[in-house]
PDB file with one MODEL, atoms N, CA, C and O in Angstrom:
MODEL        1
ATOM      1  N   UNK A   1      13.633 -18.276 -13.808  1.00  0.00           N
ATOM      2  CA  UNK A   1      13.451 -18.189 -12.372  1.00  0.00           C
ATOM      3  C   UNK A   1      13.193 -16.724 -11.983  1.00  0.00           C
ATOM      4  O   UNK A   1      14.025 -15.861 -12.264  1.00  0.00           O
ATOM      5  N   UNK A   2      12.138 -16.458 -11.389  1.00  0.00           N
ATOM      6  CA  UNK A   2      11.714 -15.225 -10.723  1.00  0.00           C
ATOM      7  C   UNK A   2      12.845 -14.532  -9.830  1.00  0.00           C
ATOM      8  O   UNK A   2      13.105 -15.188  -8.821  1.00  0.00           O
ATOM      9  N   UNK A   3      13.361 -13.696  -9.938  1.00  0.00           N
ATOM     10  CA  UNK A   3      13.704 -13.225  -9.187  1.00  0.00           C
ATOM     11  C   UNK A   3      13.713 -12.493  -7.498  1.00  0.00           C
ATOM     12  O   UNK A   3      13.020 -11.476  -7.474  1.00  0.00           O
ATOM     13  N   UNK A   4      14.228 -12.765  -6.421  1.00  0.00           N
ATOM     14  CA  UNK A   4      13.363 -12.177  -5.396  1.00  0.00           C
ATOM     15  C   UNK A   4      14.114 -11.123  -4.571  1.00  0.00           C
ATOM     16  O   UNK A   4      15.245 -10.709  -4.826  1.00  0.00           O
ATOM     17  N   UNK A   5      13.515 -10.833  -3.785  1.00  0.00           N
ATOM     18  CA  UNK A   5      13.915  -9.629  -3.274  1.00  0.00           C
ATOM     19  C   UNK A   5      13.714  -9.368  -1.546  1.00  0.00           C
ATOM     20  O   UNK A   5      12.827 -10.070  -1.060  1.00  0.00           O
ATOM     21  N   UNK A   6      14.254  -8.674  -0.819  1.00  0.00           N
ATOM     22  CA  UNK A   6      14.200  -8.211   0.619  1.00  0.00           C
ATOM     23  C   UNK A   6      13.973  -6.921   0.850  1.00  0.00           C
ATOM     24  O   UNK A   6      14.245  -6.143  -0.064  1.00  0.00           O
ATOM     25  N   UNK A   7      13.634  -6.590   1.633  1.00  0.00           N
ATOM     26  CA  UNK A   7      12.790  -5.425   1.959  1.00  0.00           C
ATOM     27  C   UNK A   7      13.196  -4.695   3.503  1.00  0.00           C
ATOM     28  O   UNK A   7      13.456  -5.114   4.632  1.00  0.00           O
ATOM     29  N   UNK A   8      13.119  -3.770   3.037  1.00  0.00           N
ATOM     30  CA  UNK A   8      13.843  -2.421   4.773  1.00  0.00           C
ATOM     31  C   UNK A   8      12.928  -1.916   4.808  1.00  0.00           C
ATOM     32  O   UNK A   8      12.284  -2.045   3.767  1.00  0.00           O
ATOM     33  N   UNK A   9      12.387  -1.224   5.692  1.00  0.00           N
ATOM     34  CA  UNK A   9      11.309  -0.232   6.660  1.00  0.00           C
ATOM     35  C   UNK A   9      12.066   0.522   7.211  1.00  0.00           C
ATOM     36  O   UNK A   9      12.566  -0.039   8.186  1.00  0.00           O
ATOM     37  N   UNK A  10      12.425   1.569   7.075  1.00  0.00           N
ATOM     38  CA  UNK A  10      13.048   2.660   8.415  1.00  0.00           C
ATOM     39  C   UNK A  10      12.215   3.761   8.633  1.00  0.00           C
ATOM     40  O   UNK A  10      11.994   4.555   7.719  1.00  0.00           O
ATOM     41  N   UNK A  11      11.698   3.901   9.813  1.00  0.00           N
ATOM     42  CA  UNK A  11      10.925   4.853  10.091  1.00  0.00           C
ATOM     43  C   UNK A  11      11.564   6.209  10.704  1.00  0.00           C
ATOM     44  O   UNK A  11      12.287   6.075  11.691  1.00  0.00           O
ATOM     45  N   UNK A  12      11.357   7.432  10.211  1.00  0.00           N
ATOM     46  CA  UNK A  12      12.083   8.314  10.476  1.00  0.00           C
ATOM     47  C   UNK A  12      11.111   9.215  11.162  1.00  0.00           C
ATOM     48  O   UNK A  12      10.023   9.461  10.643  1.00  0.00           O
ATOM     49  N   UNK A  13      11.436   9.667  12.202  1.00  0.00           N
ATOM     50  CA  UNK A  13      10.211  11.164  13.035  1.00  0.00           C
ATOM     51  C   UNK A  13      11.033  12.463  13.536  1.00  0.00           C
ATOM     52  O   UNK A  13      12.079  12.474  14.184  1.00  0.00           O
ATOM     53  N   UNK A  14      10.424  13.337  13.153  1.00  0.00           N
ATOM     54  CA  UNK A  14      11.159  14.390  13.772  1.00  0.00           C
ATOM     55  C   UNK A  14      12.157  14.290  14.832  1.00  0.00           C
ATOM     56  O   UNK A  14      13.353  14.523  14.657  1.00  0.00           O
ATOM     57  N   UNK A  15      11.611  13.926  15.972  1.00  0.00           N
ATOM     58  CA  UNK A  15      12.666  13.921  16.884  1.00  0.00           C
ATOM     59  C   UNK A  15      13.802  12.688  17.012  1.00  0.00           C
ATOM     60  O   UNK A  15      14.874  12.753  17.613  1.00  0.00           O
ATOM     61  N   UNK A  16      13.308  11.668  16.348  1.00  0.00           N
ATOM     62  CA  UNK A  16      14.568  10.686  16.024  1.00  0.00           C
ATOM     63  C   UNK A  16      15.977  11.756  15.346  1.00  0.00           C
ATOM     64  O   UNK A  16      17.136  11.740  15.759  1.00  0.00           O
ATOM     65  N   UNK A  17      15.308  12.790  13.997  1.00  0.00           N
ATOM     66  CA  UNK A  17      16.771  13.405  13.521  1.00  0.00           C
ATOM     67  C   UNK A  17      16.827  14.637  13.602  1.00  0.00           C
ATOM     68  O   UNK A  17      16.839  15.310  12.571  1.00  0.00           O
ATOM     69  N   UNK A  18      16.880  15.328  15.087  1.00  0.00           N
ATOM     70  CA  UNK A  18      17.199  16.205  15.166  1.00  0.00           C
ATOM     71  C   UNK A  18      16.316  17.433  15.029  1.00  0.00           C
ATOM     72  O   UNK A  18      16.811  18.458  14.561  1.00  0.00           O
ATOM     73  N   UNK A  19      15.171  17.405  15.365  1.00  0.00           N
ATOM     74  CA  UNK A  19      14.240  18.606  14.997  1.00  0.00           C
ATOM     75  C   UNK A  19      13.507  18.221  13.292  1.00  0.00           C
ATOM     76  O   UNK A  19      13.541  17.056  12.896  1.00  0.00           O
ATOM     77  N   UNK A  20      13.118  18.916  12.747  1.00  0.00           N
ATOM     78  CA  UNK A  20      12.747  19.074  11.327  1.00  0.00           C
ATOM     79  C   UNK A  20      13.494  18.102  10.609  1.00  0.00           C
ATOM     80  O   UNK A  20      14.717  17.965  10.633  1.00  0.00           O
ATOM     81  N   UNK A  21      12.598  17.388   9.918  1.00  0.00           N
ATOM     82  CA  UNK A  21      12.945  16.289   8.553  1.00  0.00           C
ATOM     83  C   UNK A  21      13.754  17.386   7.539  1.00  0.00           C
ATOM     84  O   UNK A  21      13.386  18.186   6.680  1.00  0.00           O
ATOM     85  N   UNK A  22      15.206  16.934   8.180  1.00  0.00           N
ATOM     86  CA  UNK A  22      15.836  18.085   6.232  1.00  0.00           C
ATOM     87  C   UNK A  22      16.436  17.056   5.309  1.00  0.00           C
ATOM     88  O   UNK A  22      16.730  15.875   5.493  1.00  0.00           O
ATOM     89  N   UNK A  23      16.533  17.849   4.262  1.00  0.00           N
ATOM     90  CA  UNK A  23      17.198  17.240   3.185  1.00  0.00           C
ATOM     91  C   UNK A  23      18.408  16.484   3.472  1.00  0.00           C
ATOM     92  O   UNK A  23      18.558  15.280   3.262  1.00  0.00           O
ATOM     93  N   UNK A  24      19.027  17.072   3.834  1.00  0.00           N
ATOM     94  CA  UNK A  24      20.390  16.566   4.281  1.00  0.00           C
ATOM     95  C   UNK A  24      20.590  15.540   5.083  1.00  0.00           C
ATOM     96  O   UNK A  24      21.530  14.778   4.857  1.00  0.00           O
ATOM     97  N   UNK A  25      19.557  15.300   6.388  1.00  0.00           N
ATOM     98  CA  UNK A  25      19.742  14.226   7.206  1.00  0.00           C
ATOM     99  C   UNK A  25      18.959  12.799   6.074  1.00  0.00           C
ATOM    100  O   UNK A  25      19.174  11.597   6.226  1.00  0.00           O
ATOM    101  N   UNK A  26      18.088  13.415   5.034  1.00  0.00           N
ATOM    102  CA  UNK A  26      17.376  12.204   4.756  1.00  0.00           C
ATOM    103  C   UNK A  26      18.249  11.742   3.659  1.00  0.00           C
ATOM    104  O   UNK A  26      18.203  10.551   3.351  1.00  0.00           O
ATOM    105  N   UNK A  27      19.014  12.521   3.055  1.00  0.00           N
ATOM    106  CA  UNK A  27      20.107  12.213   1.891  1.00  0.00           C
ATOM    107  C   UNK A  27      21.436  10.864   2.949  1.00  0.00           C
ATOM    108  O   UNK A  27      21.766   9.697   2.741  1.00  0.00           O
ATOM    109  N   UNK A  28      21.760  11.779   3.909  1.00  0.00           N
ATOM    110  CA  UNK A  28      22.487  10.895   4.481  1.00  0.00           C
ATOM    111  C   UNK A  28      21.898   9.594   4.404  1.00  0.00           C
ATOM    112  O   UNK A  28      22.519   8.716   3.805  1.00  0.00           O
ATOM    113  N   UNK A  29      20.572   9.294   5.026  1.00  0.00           N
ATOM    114  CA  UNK A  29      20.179   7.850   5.294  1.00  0.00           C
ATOM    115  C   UNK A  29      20.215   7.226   4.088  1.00  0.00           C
ATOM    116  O   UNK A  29      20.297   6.011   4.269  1.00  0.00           O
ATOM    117  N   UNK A  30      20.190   7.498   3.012  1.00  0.00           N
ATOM    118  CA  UNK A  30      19.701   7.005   1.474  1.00  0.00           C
ATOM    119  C   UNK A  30      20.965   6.371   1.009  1.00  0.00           C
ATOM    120  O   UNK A  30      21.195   5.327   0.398  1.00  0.00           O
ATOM    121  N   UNK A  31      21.864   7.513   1.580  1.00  0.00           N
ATOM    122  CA  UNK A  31      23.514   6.766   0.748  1.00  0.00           C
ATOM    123  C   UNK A  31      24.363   6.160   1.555  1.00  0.00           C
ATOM    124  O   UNK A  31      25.520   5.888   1.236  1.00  0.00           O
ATOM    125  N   UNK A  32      23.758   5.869   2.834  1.00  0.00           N
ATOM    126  CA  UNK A  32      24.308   4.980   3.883  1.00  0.00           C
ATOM    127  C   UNK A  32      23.973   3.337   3.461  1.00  0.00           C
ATOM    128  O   UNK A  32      24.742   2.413   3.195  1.00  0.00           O
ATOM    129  N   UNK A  33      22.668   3.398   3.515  1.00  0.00           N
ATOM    130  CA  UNK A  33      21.696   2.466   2.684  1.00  0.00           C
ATOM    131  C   UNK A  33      21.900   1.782   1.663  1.00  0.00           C
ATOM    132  O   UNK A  33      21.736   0.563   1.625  1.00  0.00           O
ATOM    133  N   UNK A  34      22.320   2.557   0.618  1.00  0.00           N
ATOM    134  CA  UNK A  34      22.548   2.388  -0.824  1.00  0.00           C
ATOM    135  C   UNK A  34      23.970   1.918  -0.896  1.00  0.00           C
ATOM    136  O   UNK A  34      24.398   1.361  -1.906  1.00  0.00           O
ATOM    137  N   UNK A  35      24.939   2.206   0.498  1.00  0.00           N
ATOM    138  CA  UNK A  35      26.416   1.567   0.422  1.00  0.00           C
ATOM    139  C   UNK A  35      26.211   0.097   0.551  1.00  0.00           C
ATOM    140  O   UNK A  35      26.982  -0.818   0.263  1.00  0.00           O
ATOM    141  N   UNK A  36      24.921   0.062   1.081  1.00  0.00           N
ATOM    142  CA  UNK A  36      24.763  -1.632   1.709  1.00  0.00           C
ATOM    143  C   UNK A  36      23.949  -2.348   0.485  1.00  0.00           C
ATOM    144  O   UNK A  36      23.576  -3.513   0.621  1.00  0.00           O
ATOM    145  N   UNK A  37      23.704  -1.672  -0.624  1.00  0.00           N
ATOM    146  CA  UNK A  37      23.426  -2.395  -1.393  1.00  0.00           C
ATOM    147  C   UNK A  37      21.641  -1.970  -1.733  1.00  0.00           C
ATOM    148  O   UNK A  37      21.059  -2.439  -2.711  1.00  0.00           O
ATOM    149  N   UNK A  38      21.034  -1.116  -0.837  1.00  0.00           N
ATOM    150  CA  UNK A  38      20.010  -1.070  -0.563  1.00  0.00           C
ATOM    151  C   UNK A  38      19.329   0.080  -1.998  1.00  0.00           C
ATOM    152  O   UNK A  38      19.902   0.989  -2.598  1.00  0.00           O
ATOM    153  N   UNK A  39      18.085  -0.406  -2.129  1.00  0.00           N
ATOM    154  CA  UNK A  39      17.714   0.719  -3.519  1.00  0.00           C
ATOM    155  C   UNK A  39      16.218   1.114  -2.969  1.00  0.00           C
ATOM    156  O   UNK A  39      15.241   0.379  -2.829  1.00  0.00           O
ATOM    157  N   UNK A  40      16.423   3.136  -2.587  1.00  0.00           N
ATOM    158  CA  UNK A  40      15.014   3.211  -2.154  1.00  0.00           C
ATOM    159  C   UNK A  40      13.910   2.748  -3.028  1.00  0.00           C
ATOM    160  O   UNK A  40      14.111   2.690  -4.241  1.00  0.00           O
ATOM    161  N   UNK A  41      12.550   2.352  -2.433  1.00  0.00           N
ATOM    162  CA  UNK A  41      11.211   2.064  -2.894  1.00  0.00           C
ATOM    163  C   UNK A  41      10.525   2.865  -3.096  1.00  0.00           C
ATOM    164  O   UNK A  41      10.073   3.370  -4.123  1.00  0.00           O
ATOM    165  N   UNK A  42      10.369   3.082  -1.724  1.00  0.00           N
ATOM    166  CA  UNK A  42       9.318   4.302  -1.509  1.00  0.00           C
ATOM    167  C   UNK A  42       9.360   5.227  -0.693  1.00  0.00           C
ATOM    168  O   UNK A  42      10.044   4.751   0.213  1.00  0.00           O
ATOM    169  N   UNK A  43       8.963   6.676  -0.281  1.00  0.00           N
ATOM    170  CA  UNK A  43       8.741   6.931   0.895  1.00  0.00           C
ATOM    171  C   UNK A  43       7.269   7.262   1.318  1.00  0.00           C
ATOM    172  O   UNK A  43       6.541   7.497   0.353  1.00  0.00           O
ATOM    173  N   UNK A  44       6.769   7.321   2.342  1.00  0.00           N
ATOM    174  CA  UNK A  44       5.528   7.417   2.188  1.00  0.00           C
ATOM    175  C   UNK A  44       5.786   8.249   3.888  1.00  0.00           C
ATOM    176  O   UNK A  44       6.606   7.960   4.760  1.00  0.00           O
ATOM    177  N   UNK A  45       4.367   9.708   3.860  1.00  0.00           N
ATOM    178  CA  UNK A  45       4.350   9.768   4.725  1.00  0.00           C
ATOM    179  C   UNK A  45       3.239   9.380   5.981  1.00  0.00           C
ATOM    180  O   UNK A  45       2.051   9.067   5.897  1.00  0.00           O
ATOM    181  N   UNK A  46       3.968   9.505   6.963  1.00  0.00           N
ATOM    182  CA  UNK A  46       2.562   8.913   8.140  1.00  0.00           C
ATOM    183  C   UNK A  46       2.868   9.407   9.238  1.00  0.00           C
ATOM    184  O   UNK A  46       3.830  10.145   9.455  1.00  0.00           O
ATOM    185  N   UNK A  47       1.893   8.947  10.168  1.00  0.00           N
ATOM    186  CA  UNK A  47       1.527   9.484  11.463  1.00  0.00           C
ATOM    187  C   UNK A  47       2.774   8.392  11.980  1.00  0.00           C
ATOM    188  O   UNK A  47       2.773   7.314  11.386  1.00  0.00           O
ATOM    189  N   UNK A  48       4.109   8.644  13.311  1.00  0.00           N
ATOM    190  CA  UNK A  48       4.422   7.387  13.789  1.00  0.00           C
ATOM    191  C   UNK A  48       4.478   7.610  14.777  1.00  0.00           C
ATOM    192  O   UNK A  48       4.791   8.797  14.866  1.00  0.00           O
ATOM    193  N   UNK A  49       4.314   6.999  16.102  1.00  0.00           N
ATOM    194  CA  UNK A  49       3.928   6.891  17.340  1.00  0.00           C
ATOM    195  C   UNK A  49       5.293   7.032  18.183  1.00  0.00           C
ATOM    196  O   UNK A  49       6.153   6.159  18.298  1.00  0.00           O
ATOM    197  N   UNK A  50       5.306   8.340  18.756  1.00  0.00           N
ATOM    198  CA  UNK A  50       6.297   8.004  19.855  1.00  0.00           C
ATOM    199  C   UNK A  50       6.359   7.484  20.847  1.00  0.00           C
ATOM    200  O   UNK A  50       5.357   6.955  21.329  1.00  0.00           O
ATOM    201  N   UNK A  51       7.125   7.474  21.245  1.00  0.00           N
ATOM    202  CA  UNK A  51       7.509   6.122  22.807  1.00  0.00           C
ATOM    203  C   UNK A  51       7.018   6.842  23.777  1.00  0.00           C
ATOM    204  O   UNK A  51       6.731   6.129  24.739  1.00  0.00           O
ATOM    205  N   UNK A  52       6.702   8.438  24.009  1.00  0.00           N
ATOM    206  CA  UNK A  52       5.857   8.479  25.118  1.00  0.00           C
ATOM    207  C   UNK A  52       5.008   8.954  24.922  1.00  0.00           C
ATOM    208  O   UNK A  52       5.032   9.753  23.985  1.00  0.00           O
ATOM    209  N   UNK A  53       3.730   8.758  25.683  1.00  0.00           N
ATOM    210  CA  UNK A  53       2.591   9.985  25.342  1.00  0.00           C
ATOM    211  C   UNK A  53       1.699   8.999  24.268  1.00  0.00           C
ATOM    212  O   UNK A  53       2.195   8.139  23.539  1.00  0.00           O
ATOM    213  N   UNK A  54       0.312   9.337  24.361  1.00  0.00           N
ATOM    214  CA  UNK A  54      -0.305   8.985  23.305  1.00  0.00           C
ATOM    215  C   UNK A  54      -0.254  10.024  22.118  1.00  0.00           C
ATOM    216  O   UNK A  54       0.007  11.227  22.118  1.00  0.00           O
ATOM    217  N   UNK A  55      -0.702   8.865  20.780  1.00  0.00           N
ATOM    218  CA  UNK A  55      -0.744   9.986  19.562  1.00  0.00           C
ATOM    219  C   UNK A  55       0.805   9.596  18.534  1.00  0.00           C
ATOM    220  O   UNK A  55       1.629   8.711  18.770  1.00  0.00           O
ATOM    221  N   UNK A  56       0.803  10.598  17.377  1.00  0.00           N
ATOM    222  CA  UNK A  56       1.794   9.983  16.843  1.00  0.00           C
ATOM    223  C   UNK A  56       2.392  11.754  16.655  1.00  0.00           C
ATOM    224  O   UNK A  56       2.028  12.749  17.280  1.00  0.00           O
ATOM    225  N   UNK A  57       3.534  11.607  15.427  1.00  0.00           N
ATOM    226  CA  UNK A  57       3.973  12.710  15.088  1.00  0.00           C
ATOM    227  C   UNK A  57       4.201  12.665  13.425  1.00  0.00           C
ATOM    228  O   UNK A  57       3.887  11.657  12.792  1.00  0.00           O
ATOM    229  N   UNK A  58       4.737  13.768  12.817  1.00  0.00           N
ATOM    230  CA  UNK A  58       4.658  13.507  11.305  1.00  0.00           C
ATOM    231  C   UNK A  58       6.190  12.772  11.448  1.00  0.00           C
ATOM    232  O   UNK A  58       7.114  12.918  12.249  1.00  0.00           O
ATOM    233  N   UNK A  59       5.982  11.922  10.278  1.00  0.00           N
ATOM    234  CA  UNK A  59       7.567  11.208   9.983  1.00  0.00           C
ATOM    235  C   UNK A  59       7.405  10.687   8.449  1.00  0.00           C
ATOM    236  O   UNK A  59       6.698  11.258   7.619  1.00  0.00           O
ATOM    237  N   UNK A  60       8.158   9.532   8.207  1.00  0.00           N
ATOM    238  CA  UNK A  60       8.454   8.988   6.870  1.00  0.00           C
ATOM    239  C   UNK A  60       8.258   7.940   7.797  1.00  0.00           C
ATOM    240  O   UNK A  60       8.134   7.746   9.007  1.00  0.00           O
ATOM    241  N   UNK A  61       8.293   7.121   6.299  1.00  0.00           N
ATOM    242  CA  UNK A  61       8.182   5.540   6.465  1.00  0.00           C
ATOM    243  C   UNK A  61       9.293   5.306   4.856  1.00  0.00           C
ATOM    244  O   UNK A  61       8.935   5.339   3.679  1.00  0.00           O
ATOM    245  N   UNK A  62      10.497   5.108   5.366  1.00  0.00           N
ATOM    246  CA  UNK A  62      11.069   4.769   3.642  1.00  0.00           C
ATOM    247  C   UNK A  62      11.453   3.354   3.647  1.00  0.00           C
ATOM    248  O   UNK A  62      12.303   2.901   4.413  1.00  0.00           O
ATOM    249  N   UNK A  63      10.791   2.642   2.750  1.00  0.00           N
ATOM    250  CA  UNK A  63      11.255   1.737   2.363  1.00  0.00           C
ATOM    251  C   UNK A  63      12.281   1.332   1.074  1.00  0.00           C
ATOM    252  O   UNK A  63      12.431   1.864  -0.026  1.00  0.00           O
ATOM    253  N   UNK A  64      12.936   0.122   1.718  1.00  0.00           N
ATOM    254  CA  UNK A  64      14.070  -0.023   0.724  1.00  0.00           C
ATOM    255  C   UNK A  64      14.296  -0.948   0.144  1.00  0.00           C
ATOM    256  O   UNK A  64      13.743  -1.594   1.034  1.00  0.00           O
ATOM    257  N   UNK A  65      14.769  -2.122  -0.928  1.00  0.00           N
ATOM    258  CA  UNK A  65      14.926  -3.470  -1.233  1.00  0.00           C
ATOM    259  C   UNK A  65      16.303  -3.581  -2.397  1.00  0.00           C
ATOM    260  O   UNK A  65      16.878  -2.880  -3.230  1.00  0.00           O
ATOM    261  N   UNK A  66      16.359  -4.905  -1.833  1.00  0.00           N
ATOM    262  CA  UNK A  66      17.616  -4.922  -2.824  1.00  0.00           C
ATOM    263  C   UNK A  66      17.653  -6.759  -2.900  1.00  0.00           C
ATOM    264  O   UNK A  66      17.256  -7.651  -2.149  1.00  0.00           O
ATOM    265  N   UNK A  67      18.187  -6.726  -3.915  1.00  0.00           N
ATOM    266  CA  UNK A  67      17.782  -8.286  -4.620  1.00  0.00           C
ATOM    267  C   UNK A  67      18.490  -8.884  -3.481  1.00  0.00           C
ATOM    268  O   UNK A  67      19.192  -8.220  -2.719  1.00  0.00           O
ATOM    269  N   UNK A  68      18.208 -10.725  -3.330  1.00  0.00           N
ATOM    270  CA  UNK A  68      18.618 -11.496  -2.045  1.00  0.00           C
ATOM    271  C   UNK A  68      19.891 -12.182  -3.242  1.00  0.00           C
ATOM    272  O   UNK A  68      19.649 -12.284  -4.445  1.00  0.00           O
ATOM    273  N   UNK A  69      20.811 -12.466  -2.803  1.00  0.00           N
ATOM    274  CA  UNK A  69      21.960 -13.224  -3.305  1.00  0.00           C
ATOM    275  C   UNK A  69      21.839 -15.019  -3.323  1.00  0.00           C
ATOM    276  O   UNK A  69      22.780 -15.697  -3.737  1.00  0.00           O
TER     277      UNK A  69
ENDMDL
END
């Protein structure tokens, strides 16, 4: 039997954490994540659209998965 799996998206943008993407705020999210069972994928970066204003800003896109029970 194949095994399957579930999948997280968290999109992270500058001003969601505080000014500048640092190490430290993105470490936090990883082992918050990873308490829940979660195993990063990927991160990838992109343009993501803030809530006001047209246009986007630089951010992450990290995705995460962890087997379904």
């Amino acid at each position: 039997m194949a095994r399957r799996f579930e999948y997280k998206v968290v999109q992270l943008r500058e001003g969601m954490i505080g000014g500048k993407l640092s190490a430290d705020k993105l470490q936090k999210l990883l082992n918050n994540e990873a308490d829940d069972g979660w195993q990063l994928k990927t991160i990838t970066s992109a343009d993501v659209k803030g809530r006001i204003g047209p246009g986007g800003v630089e951010g992450l896109l990290v995705t995460f998965e962890r087997p379904v029970a």
